[in-house]
C-alpha positions in Angstrom: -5.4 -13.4 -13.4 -3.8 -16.1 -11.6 -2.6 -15.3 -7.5 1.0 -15.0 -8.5 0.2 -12.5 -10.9 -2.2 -10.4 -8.6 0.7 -10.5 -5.3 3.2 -9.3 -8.6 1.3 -6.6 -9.7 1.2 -5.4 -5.9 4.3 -5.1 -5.8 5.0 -3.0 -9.1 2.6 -0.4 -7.0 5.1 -0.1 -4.4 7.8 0.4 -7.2 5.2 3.1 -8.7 4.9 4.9 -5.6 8.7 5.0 -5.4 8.9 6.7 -8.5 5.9 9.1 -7.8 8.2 10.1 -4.9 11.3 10.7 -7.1 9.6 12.4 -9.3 10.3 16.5 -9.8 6.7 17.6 -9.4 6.2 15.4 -6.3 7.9 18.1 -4.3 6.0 20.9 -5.9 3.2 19.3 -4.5 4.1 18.2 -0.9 6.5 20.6 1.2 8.3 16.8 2.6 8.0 14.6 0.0 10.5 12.3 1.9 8.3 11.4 4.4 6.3 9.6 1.5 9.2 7.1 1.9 7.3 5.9 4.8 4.2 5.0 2.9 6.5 2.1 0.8 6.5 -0.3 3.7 3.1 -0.2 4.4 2.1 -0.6 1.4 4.4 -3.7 1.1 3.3 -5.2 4.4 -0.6 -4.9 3.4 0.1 -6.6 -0.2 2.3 -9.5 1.6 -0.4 -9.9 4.6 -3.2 -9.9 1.8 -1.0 -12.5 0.0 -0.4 -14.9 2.3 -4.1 -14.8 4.2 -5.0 -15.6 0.5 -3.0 -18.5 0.2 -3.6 -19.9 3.2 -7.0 -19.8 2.4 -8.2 -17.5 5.2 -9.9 -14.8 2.7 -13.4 -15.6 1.6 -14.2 -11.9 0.2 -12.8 -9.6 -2.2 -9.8 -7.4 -0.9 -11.8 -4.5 -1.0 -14.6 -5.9 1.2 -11.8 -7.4 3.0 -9.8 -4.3 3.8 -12.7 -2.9 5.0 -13.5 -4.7 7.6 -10.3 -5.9 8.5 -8.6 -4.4 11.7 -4.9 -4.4 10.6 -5.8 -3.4 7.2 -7.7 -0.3 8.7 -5.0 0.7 11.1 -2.6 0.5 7.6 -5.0 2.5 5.6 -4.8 5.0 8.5 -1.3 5.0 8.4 -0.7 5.3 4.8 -3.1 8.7 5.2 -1.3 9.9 8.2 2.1 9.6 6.2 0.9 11.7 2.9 -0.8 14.2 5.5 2.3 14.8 7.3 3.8 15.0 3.8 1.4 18.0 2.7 
């Protein structure tokens, strides 16, 4: 896969999420499914910060090794909870 592909198909996962939200049995599942709006921005900001440390040439590990030990990443991840726990 080449890097524009990989940035592209982070992307589509924010447009996934989107439609997870919209869908009818999201809100059978979560009493505010709105707040899941919240979750699309972060999502978008990790991908584009992934993205660009990549092509700067500032990642030396995978993006799952990476996200784990990276401090911004964790306080996203920790967000992205937060947001479907307030959501429940």
């Amino acid at each position: 896969m080449t890097f524009k592909a990989l940035g592209s198909s982070g992307y589509v996962a924010v447009m996934v999420l989107a439609l997870y939200i919209n869908d009818l049995s999201t809100s059978a599942l979560y009493h505010h499914p709105e707040v899941i709006w919240l979750a699309c921005p972060l999502l978008l900001l990790w991908i584009t910060r992934v993205w660009m440390l990549t092509h700067r040439g500032l990642m030396h590990d995978d993006p799952v090794v990476f996200a784990i030990r990276d401090r911004v990443s964790l306080i996203i991840g920790a967000l992205f909870g937060l947001v479907f726990w307030v959501a429940t």
